[in-house]
N, C-alpha and C positions, 0 to 999 in steps of 0.2 A: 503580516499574516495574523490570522485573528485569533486568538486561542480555541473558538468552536472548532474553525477549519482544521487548525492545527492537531485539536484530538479529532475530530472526523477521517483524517487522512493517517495518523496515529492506528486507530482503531482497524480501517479497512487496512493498513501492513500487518497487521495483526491476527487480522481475521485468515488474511492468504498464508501467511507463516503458519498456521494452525490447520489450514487444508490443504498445505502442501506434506505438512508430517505424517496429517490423516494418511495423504495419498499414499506417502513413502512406504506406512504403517501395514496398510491394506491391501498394498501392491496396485493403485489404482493410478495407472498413470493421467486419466483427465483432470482426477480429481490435483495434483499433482501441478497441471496445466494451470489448472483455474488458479492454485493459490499463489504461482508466482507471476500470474499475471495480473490479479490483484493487489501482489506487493509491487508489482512495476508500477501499474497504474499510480498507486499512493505515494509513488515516490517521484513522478511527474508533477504531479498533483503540488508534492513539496516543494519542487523547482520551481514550478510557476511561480508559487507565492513567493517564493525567496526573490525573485526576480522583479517581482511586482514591488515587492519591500525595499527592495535596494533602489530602484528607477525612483519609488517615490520621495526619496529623503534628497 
């Protein structure tokens, strides 16, 4: 994995941890939705390259 990806994919678990707090904060449950499906997303994102990292060695 490359170190851009790896903060790219970093950053957006980051960004949903921080609008899922929002959500919690606010009482907003979309908001809520969006950030941990954004940390899901980033954490696929993770796998893949891990996967990708290991097959290629």
């Amino acid at each position: 994995m490359s170190a851009a990806d790896k903060i790219k994919n970093t950053a957006q678990e980051l960004k949903g941890k921080a609008e899922e707090v929002i959500g919690k904060l606010t009482d907003d449950d979309k908001k809520v939705a969006e950030g941990k499906a954004d940390q899901a997303a980033a954490k696929v994102k993770n796998a893949g390259e891990d996967i990708k990292d290991t097959l290629s060695k």
